[in-house]
Backbone bond lengths (Angstrom), bond angles and torsions (degrees), N, CA, C in turn:
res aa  C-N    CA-C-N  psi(-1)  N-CA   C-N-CA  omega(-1)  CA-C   N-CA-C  phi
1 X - - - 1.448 - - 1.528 108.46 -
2 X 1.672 116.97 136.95 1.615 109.26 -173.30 1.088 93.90 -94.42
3 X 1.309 149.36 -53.10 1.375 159.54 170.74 1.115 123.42 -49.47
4 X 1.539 152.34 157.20 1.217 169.41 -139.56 1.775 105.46 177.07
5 X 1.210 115.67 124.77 1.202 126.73 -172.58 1.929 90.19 -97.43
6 X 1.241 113.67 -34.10 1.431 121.33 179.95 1.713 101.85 -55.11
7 X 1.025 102.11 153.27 1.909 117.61 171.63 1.264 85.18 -65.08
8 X 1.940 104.35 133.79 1.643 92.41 166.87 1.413 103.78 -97.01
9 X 1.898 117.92 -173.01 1.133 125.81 -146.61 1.722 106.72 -83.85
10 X 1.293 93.68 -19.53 1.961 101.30 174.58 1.823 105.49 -109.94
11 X 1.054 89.22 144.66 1.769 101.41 -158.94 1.953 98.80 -119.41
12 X 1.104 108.57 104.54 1.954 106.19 -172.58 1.242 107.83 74.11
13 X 1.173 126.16 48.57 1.861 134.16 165.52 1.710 95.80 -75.41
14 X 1.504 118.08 128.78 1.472 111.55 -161.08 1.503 94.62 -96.87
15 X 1.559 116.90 167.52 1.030 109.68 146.30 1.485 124.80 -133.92
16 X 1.118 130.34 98.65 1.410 141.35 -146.46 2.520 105.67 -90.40
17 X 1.173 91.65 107.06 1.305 93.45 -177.99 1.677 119.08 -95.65
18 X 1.307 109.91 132.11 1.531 105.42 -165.26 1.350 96.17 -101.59
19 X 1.447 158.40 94.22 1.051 163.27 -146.44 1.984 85.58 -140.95
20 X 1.394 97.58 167.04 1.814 106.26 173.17 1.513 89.34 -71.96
21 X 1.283 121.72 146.87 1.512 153.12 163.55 1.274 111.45 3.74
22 X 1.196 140.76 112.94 1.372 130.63 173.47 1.372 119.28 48.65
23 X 1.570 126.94 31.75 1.429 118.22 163.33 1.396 121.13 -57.10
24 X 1.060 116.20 -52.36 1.554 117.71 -163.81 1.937 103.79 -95.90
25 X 1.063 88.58 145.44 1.925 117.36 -176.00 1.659 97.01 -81.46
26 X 1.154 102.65 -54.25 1.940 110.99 -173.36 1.300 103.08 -159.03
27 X 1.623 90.90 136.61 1.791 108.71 -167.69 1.529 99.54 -124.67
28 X 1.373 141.08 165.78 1.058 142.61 177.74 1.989 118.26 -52.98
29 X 1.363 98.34 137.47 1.604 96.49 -174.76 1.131 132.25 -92.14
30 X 1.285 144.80 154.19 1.555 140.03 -165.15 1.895 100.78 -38.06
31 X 0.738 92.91 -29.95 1.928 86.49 -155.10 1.905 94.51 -85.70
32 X 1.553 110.88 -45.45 1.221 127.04 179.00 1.882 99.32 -48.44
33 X 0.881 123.15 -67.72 1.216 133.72 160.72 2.037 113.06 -35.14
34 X 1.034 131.20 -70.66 1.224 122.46 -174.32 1.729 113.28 -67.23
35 X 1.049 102.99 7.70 1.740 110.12 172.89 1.316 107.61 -84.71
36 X 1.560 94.86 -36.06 1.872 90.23 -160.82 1.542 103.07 -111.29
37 X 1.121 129.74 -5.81 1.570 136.48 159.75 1.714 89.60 -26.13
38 X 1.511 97.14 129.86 1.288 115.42 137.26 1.620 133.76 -26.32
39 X 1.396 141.20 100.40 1.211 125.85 -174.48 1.725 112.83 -69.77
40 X 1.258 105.12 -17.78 1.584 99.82 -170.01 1.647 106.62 -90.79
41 X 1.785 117.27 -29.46 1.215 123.60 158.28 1.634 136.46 -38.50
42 X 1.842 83.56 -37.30 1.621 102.64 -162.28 1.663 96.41 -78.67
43 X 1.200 103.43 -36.24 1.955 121.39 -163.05 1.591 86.23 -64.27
44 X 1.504 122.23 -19.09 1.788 105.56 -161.75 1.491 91.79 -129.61
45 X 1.560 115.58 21.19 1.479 83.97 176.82 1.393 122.90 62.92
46 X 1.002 125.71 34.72 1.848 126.83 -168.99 1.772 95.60 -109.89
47 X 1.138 109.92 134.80 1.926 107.54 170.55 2.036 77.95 -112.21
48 X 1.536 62.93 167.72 2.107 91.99 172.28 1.232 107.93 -118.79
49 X 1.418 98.01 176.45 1.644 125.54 147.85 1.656 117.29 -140.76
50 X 1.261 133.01 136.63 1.408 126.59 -179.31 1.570 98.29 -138.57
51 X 1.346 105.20 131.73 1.660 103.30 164.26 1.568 119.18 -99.72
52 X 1.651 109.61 119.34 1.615 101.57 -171.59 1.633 93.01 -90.52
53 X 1.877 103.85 169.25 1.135 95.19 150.75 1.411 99.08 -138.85
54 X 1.853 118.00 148.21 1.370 103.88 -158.91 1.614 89.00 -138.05
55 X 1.642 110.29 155.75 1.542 95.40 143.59 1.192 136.16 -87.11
56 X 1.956 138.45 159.66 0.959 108.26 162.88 1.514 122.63 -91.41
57 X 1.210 112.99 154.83 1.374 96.10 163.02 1.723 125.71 -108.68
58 X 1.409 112.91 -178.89 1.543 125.46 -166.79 1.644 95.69 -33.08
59 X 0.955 105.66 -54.65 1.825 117.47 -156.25 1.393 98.45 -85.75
60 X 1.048 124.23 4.02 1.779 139.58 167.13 1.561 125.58 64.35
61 X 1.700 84.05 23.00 1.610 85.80 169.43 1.373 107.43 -98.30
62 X 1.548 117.66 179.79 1.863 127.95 -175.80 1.664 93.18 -83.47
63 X 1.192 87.49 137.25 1.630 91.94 147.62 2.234 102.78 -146.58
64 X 1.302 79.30 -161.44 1.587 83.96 -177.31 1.767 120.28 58.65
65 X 1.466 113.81 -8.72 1.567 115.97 175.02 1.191 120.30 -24.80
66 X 1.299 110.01 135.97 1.873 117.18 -174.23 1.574 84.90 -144.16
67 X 1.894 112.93 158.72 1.198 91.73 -170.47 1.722 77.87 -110.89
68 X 1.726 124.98 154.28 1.163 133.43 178.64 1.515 110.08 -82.44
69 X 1.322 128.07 -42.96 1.433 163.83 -169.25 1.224 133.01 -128.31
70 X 1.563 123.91 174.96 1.500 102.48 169.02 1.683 71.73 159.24
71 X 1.787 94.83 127.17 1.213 110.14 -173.99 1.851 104.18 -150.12
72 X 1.517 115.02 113.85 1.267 125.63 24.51 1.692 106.38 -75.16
73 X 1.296 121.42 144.64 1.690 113.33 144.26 1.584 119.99 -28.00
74 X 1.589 107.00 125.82 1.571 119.45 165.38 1.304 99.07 69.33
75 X 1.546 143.64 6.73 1.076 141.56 -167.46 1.733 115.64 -66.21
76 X 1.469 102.79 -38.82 1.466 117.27 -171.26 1.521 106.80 120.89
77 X 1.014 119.06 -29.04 1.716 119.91 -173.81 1.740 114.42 -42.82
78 X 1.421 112.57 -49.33 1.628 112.42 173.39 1.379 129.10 -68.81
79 X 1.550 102.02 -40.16 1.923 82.27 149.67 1.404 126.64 -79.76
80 X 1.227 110.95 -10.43 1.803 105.41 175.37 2.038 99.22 -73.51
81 X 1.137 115.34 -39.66 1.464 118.36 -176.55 1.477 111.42 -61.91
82 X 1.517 113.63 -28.08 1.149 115.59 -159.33 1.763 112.38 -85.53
83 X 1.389 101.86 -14.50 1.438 128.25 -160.81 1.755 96.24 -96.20
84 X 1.071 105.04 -22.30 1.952 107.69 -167.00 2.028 88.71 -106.06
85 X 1.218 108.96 -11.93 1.691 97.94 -165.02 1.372 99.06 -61.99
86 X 1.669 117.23 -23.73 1.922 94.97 -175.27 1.652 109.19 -73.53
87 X 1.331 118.26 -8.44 1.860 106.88 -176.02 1.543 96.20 -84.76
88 X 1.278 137.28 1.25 1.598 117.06 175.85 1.341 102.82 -84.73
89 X 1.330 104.75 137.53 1.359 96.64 -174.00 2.175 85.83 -132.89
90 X 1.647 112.55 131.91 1.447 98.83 -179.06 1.696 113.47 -80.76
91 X 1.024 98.50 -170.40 2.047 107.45 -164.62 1.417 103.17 -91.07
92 X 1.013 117.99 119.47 1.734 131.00 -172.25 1.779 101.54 -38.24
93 X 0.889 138.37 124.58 1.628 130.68 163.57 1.630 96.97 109.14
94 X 1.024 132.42 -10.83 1.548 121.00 -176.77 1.301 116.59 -63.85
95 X 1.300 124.05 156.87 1.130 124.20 -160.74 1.294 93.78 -107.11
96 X 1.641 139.42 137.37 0.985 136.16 157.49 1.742 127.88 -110.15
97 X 1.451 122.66 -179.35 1.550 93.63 177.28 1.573 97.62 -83.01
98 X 1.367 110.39 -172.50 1.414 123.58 -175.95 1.639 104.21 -64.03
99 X 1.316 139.88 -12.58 1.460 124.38 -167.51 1.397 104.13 -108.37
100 X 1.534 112.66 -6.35 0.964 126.12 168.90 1.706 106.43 66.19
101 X 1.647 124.42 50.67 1.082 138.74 -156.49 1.419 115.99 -142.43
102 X 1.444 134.54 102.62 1.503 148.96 -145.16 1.321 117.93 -122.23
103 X 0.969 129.37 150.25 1.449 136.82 174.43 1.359 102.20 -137.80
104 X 1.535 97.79 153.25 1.412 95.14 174.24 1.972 117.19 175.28
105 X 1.139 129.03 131.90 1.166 111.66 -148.70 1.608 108.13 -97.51
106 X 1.250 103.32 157.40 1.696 107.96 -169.62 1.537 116.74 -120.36
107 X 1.077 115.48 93.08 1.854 107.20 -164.18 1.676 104.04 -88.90
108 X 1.356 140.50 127.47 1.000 167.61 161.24 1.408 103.56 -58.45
109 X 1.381 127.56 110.31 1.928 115.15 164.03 1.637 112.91 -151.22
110 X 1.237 92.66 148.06 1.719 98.30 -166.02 1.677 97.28 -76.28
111 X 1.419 124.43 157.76 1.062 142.81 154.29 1.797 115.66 -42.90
């Protein structure tokens, strides 16, 4: 099971996205984030970084996410990133390139 209906064990685990300046409208939320934390990360205290790259689509959410990176290696962070990529949603009016194809990095950190 990826989910837990239970409170998980970290409470506001952030997830801070480095995208160019104000891309995204709404990014995943403290709690959205401590669901999908890594359990073996969380047990060691480990934060991440993962670089997705996604498309957007019409309605300006990601789809197509692949993870580029993922640091530590094998840690768990890119499928935990990959699982939160449908709550980014980008900022109405942004300009994208023509393929409509983004990168952008996602750092994982405990409270």
């Amino acid at each position: 099971m990826l989910f837990s209906l239970i409170a998980p064990t970290i409470v506001g685990a952030h997830l801070v996205a480095f995208p160019p300046a104000g891309l995204f409208e709404r990014t995943p939320s403290g709690m959205a984030m401590a669901v999908v934390y890594p359990p073996r990360a969380q047990a060691q205290r480990k934060e991440g970084r993962v670089v997705l790259a996604c498309t957007v689509t019409s309605s300006r959410t990601l789809s197509d996410c692949m993870v580029e990176s993922e640091t530590p290696n094998n840690s768990g962070f890119g499928p935990s990133a990959l699982m939160l990529s449908y709550l980014f949603v980008v900022r109405e009016g942004e300009e994208l390139p023509a393929d409509r194809k983004i990168s952008f990095q996602a750092r994982f950190s405990l409270p």
